[in-house]
C-alpha positions in Angstrom: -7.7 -12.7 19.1 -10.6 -13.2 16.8 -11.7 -11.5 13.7 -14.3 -9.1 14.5 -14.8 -6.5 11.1 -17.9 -7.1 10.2 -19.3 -7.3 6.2 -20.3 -4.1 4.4 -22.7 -3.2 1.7 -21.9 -2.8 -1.6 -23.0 1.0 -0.7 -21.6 1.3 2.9 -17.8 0.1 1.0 -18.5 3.4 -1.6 -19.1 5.6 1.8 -16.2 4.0 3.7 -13.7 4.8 0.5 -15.4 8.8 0.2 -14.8 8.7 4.2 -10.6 8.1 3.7 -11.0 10.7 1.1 -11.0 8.7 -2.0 -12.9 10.6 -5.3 -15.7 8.8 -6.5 -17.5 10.9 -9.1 -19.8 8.1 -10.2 -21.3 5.7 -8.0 -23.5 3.7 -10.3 -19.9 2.9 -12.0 -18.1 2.5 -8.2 -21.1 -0.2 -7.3 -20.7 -2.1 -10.6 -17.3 -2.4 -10.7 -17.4 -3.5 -6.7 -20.1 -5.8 -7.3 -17.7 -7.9 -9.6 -14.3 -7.1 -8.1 -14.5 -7.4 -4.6 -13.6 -4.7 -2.1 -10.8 -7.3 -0.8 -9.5 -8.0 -4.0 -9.7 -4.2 -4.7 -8.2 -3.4 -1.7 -4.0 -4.3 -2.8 -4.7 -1.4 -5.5 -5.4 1.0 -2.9 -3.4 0.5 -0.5 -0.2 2.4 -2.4 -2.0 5.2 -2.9 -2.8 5.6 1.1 -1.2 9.0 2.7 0.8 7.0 5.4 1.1 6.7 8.6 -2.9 7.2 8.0 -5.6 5.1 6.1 -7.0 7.9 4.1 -5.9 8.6 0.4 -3.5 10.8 -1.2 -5.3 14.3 -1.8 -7.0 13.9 -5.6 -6.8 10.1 -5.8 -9.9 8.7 -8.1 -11.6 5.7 -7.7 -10.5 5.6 -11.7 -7.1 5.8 -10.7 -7.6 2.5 -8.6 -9.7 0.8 -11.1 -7.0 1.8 -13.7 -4.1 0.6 -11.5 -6.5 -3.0 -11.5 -7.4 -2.7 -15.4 -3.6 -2.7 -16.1 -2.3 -5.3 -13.7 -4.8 -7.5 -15.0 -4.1 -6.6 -19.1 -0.7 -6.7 -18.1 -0.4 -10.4 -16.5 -2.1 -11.7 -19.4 1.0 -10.7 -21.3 3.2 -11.4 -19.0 1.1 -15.3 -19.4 1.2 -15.3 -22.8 5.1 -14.9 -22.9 5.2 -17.2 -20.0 3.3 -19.7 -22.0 5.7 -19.3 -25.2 9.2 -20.3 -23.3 7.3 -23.4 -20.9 6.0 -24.9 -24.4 10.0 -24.8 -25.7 11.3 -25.9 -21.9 9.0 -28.9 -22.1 10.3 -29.2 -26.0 13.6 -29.0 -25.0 13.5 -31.1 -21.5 12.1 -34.0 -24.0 14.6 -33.8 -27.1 18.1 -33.2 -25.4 17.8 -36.2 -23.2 15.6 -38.4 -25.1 17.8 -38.2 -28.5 20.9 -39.7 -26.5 19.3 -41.9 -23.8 16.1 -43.1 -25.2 12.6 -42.1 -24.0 12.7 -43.0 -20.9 16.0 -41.3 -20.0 14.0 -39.6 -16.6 13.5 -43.1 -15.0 17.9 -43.6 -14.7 19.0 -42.5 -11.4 22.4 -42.1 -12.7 21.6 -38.9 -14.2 20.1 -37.2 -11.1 22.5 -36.2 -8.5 19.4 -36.2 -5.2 18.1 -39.8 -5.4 15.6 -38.7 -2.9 14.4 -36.2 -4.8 14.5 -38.1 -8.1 12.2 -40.5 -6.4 9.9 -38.0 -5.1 9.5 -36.9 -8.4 8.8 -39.9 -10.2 6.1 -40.5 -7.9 4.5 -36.8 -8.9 4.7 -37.7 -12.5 3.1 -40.7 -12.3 0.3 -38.9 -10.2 -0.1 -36.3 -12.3 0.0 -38.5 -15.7 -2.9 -40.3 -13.9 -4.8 -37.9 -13.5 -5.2 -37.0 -17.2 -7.8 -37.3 -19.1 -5.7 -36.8 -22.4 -6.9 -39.1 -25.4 -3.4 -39.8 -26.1 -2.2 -41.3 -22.5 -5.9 -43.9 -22.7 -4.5 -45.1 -25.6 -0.6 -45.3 -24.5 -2.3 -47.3 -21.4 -4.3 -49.8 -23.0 -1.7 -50.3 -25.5 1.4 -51.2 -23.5 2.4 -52.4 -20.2 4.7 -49.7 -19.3 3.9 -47.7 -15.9 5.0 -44.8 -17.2 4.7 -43.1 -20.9 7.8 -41.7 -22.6 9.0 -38.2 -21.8 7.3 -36.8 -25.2 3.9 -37.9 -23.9 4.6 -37.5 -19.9 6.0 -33.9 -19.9 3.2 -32.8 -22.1 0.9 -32.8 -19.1 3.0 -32.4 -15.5 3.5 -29.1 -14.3 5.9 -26.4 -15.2 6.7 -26.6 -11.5 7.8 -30.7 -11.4 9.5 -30.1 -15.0 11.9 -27.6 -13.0 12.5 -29.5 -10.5 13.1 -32.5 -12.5 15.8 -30.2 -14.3 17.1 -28.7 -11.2 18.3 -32.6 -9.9 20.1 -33.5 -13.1 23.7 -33.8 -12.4 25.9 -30.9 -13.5 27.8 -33.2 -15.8 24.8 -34.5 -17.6 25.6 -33.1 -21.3 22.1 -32.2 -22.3 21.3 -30.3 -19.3 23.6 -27.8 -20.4 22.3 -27.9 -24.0 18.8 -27.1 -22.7 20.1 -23.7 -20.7 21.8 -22.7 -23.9 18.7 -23.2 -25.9 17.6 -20.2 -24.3 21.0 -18.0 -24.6 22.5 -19.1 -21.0 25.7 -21.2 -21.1 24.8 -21.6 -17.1 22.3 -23.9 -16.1 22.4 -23.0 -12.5 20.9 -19.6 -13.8 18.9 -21.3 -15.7 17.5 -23.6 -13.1 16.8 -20.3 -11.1 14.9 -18.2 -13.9 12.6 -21.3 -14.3 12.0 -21.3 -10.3 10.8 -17.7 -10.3 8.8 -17.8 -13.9 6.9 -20.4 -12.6 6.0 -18.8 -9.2 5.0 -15.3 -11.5 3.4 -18.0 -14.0 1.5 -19.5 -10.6 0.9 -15.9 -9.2 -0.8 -15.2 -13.3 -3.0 -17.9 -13.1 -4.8 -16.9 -9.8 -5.4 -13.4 -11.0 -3.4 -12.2 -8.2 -2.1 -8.6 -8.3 1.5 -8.9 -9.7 2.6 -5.3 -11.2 4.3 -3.7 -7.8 4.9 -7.2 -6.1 7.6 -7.7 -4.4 8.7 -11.2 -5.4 9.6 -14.1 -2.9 11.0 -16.2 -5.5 13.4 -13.9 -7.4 16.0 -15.1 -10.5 19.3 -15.2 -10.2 21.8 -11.8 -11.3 22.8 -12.5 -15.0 26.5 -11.7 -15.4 27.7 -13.7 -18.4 25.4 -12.9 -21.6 25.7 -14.3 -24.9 23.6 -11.9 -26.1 22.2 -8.3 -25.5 21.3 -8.0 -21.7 20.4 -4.6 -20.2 22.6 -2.0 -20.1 22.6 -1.1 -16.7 21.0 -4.7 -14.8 19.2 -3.5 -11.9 20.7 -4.1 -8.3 17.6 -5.5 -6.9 15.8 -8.4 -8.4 13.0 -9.2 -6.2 10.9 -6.7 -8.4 8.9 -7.8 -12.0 11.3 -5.7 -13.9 14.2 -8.0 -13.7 11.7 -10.8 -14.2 10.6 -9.1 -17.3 14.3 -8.8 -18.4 14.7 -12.6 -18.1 11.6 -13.0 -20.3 12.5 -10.9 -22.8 16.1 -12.3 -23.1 14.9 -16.0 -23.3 11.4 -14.8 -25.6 13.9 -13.4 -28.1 15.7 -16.7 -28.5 12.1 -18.8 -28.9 10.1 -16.2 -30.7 12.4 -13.6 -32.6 9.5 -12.1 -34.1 7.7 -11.3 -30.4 6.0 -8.4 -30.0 6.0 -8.5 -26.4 8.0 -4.9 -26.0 5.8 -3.2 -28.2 2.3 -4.3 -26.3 4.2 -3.7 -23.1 4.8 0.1 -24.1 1.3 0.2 -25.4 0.3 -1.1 -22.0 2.0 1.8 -20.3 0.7 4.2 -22.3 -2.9 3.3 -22.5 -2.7 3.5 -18.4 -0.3 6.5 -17.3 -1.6 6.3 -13.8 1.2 3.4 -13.1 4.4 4.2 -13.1 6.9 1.9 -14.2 9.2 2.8 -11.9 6.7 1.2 -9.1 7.9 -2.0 -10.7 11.0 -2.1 -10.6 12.0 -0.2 -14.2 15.0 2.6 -14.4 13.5 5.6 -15.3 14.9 5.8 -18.8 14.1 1.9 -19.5 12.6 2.7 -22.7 16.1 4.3 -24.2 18.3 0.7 -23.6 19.0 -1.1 -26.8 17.7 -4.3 -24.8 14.3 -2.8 -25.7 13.8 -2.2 -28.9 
């Protein structure tokens, strides 16, 4: 079957929304907005305010109420990136120090430490790639310098992905000392938890980047349940964790060890009240979130 919808105007996507019942007091503000945030894009903030089984809207719905829904996924995954950035700049800190202080700096190139030689191969290949491909001043003057293929970790895991960095992680054997130091860096004495934490911050981190719609997602790649704390954890840990709630509860748990002064709570309350058309409970949050000591 082939695609067959055809393209609308700017004004013919304003009568299509009033048609399915959406309020649009404004249409100079409807055609600004649409002519910078496509109807597509716009689209994943309607849909949860359709009237199902039908296409038309929920009796009163505003085309504020969608732009607002938009406003505050997009305010809200640049938090979200922000905290994201804070705990991949002490991964990378830590996934250079631990190893590097006992096996020198290029402790990633020893296959004895890895327990998937495949995979440990495969991976040195990506770094070198991706170390080629920067342009930083400091990696020209590493290369014209020395022979080496490869830069030390301090200079090499300053520019691969978050993505390879986990992986890299992920193969070090179990009984490799400092990979258990770098899990308790962050307040988890289990690096297999760890490991799974970093898979799903960096497909949120991924999912931030792209300006995708993350604030009612339901998540593909989901962190592992937390069951052995060393410090405050939620009081009541939610029984599903494929919404950003339990994602948000890994963040703030591992953000509180990095940055003790964050003030990521307080800008995510803010952030919930400056838009009350979303309700946290859409993501994932209990309903009396705000009253756990785990957010202060």
């Amino acid at each position: 079957m082939n695609y067959t919808k055809p393209s609308f105007s700017i004004a013919a996507q304003i009568n299509h929304l009033e048609s399915r019942g959406l309020v649009i007091a404004d249409h100079a503000k409807a055609e600004h907005y649409l002519s910078n945030i496509s109807y597509y894009r716009l689209s994943a903030y309607l849909y949860p305010y359709r009237l199902l089984p039908t296409d038309n809207y929920v009796a009163g719905t505003t085309f504020d109420d969608i732009l607002n829904t938009y406003l505050f996924d997009r305010e809200f995954r640049v938090l979200l990136f922000d905290a994201i950035e804070r705990l991949e700049v002490a991964f990378r800190t830590q996934l250079i120090y631990q190893p590097a202080i006992h096996h020198g700096p290029f402790w990633f190139a020893n296959r004895t430490f890895f327990h998937d030689l495949r995979q440990w191969r495969q991976h040195l290949s990506r770094l070198d790639n991706e170390v080629g491909r920067s342009s930083e001043t400091f990696l020209k003057h590493f290369f014209t310098k020395y022979d080496d293929r490869t830069p030390p970790a301090w200079m090499s895991f300053e520019v691969v992905s978050l993505g390879l960095l986990s992986k890299i992680y992920e193969n070090l054997k179990p009984s490799f000392a400092p990979k258990k130091e770098i899990s308790k860096h962050f307040g988890i004495t289990q690096p297999v938890v760890f490991e799974s934490w970093l898979r799903s911050i960096t497909y949120v981190r991924n999912t931030c980047a792209h300006h995708s719609r993350l604030w009612n997602r339901t998540l593909t790649v989901t962190p592992a349940q937390f069951h052995s704390p060393t410090h405050t954890w939620v009081s009541i840990p939610p029984a599903n964790n494929d919404k950003i709630y339990y994602l948000l509860c890994c963040v703030w748990y591992m953000l509180r060890e990095v940055n003790p002064g964050s003030s990521f709570v307080v800008k995510l309350k803010e952030l919930f009240a400056k838009y009350p058309v979303v309700a946290p409970t859409s993501m994932g949050f209990p309903a009396t979130w705000e009253n756990d000591p785990f957010w202060p």
